[in-house]
C-alpha positions in Angstrom: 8.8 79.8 35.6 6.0 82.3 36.6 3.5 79.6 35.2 4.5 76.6 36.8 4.5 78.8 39.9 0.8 80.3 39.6 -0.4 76.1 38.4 1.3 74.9 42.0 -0.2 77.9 44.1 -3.1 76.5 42.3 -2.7 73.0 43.5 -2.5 74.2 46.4 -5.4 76.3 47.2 -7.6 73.3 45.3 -6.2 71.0 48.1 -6.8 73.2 51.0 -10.4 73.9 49.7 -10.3 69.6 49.6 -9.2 68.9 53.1 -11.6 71.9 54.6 -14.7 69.9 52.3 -13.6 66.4 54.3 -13.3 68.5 57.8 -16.5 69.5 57.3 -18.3 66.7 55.9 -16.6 64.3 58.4 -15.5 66.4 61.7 -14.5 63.5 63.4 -11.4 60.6 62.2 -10.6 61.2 58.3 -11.6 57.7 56.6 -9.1 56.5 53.6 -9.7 59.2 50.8 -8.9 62.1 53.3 -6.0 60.8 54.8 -4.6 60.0 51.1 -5.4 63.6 49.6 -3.7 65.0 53.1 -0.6 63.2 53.0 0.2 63.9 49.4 -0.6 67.2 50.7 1.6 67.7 53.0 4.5 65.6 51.0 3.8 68.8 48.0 4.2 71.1 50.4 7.9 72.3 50.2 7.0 72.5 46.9 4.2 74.6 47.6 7.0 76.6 49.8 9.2 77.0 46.9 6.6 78.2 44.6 6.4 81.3 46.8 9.8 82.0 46.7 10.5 84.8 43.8 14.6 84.2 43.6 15.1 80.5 44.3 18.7 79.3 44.7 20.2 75.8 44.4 20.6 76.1 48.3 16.6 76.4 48.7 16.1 73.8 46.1 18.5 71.2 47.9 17.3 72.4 51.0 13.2 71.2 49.5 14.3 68.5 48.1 15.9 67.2 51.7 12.5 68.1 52.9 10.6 66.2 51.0 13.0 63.1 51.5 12.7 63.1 55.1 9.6 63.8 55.0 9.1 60.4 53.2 9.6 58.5 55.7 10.7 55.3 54.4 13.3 53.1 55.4 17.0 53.8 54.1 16.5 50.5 51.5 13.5 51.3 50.0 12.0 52.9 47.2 10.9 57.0 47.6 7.2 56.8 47.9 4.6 58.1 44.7 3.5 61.2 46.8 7.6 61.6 47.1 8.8 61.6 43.5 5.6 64.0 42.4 7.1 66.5 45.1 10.4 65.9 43.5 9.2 66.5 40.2 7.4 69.7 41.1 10.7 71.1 42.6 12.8 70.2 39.6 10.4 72.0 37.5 10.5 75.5 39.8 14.4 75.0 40.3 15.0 74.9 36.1 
């Protein structure tokens, strides 16, 4: 558990250090590649959350999972997005 934990903080900090490379290369509007890397971003973060957490309990693993559902933003009919199901993943890996 402790190394899927330290790999996601990982993730992370590698997509932090990302986004502040595009901030600074490109101050103004983010072009394609930036806004891609920032919403998958942001979709991995209750993950991220989660992988802070030392005792996690099904209640903060639901409570993620929501997260990252409505998060999604997709309509009731249609499919959970990429950037979605590899949040989902992450979770169900931390909440074995």
């Amino acid at each position: 558990m402790r190394k899927k934990s330290t790999v996601l903080k990982a993730l992370e900090k590698s997509f932090e250090a990302t986004l502040n490379q595009y901030e600074k290369t490109n101050p103004t509007e983010g072009d394609d590649k930036e806004q891609d890397v920032a919403r998958l971003f942001y979709t991995l973060e209750p993950a991220f959350e989660l992988a802070k957490l030392k005792e996690k309990t099904k209640k903060d693993c639901a409570r993620k999972k929501q997260d990252v559902l409505t998060g999604d933003n997709q309509p009731d009919d249609a499919p959970t997005s990429p950037n979605a199901k590899e949040a989902l993943r992450w979770i169900e890996l931390l909440c074995k």
